[in-house]
C-alpha positions in Angstrom: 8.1 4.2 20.3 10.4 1.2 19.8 9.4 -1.0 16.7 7.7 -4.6 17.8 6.8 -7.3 15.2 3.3 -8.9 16.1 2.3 -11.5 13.3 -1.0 -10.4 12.2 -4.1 -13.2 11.5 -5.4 -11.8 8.6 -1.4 -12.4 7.1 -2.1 -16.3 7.6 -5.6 -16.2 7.0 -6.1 -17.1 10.8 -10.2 -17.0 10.9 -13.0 -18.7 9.3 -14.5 -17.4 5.8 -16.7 -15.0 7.5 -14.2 -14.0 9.7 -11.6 -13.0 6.7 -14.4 -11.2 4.7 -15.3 -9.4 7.8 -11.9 -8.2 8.1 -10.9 -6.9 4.7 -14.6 -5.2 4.6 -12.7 -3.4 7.9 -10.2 -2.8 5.7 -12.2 -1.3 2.8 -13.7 1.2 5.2 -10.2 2.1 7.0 -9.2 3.1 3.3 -12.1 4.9 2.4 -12.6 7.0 5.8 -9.4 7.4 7.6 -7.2 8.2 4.5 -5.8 5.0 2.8 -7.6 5.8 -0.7 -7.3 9.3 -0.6 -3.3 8.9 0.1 -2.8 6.8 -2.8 -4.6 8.9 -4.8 -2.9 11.8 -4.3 0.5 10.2 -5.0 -0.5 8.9 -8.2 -1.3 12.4 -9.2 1.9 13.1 -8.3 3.5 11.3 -10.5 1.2 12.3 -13.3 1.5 16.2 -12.3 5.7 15.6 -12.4 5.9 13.5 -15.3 3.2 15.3 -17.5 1.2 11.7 -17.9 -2.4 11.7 -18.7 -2.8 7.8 -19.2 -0.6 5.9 -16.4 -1.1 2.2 -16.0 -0.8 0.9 -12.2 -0.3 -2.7 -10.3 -1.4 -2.2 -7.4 0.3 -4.9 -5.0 -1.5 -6.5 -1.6 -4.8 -4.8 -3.2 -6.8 -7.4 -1.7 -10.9 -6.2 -2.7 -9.2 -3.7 -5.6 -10.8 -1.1 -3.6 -7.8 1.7 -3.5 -7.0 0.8 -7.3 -10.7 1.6 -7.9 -10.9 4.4 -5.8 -8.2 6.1 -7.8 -9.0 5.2 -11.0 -12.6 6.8 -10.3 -10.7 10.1 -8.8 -7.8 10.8 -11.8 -10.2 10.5 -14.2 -12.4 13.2 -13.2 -9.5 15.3 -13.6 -8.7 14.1 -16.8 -5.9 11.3 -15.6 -6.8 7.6 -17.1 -5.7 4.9 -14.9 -5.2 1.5 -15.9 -5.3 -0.6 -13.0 -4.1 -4.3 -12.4 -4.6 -5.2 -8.5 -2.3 -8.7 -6.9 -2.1 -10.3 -3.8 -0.4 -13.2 -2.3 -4.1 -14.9 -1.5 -6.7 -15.5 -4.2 -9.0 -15.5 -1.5 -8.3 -12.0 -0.8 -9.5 -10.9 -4.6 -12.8 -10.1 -5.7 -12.6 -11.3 -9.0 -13.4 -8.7 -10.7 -11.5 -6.7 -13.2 -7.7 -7.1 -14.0 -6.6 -9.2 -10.9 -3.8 -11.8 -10.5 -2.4 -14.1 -6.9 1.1 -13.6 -6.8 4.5 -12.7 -4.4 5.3 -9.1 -3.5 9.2 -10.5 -3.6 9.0 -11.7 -6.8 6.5 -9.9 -9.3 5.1 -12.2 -11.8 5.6 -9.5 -14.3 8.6 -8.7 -16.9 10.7 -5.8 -16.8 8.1 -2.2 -17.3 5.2 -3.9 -17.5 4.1 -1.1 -15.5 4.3 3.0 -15.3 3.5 2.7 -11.5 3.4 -0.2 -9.1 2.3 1.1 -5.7 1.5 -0.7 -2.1 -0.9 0.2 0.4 -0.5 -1.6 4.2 2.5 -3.8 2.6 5.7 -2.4 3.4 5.0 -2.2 7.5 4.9 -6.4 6.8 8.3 -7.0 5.9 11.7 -6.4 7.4 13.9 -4.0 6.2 16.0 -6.7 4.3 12.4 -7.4 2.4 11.1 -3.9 2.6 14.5 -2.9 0.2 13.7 -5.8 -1.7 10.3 -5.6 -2.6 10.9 -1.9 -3.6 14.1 -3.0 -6.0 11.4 -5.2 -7.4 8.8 -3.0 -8.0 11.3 -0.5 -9.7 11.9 -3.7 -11.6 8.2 -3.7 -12.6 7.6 0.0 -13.0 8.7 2.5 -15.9 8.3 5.2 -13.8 7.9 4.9 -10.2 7.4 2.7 -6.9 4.5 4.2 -4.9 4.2 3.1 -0.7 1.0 4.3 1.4 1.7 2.8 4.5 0.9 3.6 8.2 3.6 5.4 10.6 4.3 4.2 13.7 3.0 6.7 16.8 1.8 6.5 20.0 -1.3 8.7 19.0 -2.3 6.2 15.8 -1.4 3.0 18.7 -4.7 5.2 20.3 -6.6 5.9 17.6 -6.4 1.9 16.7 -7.6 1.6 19.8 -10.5 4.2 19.6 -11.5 2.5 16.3 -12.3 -1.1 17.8 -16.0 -0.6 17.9 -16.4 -0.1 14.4 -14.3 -3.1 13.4 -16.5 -5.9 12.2 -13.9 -9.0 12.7 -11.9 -9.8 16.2 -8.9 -10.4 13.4 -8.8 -6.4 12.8 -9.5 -5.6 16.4 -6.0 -8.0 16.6 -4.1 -7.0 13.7 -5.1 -2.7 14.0 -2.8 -2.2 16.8 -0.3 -4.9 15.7 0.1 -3.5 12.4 0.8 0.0 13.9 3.7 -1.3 16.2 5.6 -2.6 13.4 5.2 0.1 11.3 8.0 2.7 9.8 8.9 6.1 10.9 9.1 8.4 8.5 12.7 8.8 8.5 13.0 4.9 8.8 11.4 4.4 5.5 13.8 6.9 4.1 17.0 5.4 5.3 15.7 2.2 3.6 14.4 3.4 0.6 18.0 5.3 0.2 19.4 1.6 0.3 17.1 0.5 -3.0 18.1 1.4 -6.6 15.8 4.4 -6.5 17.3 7.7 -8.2 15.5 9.8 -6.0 13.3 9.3 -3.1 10.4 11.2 -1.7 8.7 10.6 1.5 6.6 12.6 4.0 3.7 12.1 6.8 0.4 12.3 5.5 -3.2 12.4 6.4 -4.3 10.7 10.2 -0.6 8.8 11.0 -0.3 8.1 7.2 2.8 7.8 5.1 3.4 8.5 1.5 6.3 7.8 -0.3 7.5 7.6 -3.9 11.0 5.8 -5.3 11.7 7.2 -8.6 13.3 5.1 -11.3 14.8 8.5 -12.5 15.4 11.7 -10.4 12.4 13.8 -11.1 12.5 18.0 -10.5 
């Protein structure tokens, strides 16, 4: 299945107010039932299992409602993992401000140099290009001490279908658009790797995860 960009509405905010919300409450219950939460959580214990961590702080980039960031902060620490969470997106819209939230470019981190153990991204990297997609991860291992986190979809005819399948729980005719667009420019598994191979990652980790997810961590050092 050949790779096709389709610009997606929610992107440019292409809806009314209602519309919008509509769509990232779509969103919040794609990443609660069909694995978009429970992938982020389990790399983040990842990294805390590898590196021995039991306090990790965490930007979560494109975190829209903070939902995922949430979710996994709720999750580590019943198994004793404290996670500090600080959630941005490119639209203050898109924030429920609430918590530790900032408006900000994925490109171009409004943060110093470690400001962060982990910066992950959930439903970000399948937006950019591959010249952006190996940028956005050399500046997230800017941003992070320890590691650059991507949950993502992977591109499949069967998750095309199941896009499909989903449309009459979608809530917003900009998710019943952007579901299947999103899919089509997604990553292969062994696309993402070439590309996160071209970052300044010391080691690189990626594998298909639950429902047509992927999971994928860039480590800042090579870790055994």
């Amino acid at each position: 299945m050949k790779r096709f960009v389709i610009p997606e509405l929610l992107d440019s905010d292409s809806g009314t107010a209602a519309e919008i919300s509509a769509s990232l409450a779509d969103l919040r219950m794609v990443n609660r039932w069909f694995g978009g939460a429970a992938t982020m959580c389990d790399l983040v214990r990842e990294v805390a299992r590898r590196t021995g961590r039991r306090d990790l702080s965490l930007l979560d980039v494109g975190g829209a409602s903070g939902d995922i960031a949430a979710r996994v902060t709720r999750q580590l620490e019943r198994e004793g993992v404290r996670v500090a969470s600080v959630v941005l997106d490119r639209s203050a819209a898109h924030l429920n401000g609430t918590g530790r939230s900032v408006a900000g470019d994925a490109l171009a981190l409004p943060f110093s140099d470690g400001s962060f153990d982990v910066v992950g991204s959930s439903l970000v990297v399948h937006h950019l290009e591959p010249g952006e997609l190996v940028r956005f991860i050399n500046e997230s291992l800017r941003v992070a001490r320890v590691a650059a986190l991507v949950n993502d979809l992977r591109r499949s005819p069967g998750h095309l279908a199941l896009t499909y399948a989903g449309f009459a729980l979608y809530r917003s005719r900009l998710t019943r658009h952007d579901a299947p667009a999103s899919v089509q420019r997604a990553y292969t598994a062994g696309e993402l790797r070439e590309l996160l191979e071209a970052t300044r990652a010391a080691a690189v980790e990626v594998r298909n995860h639950y429902l047509c997810r992927l999971a994928a961590i860039a480590w800042r050092e090579a870790k055994s």
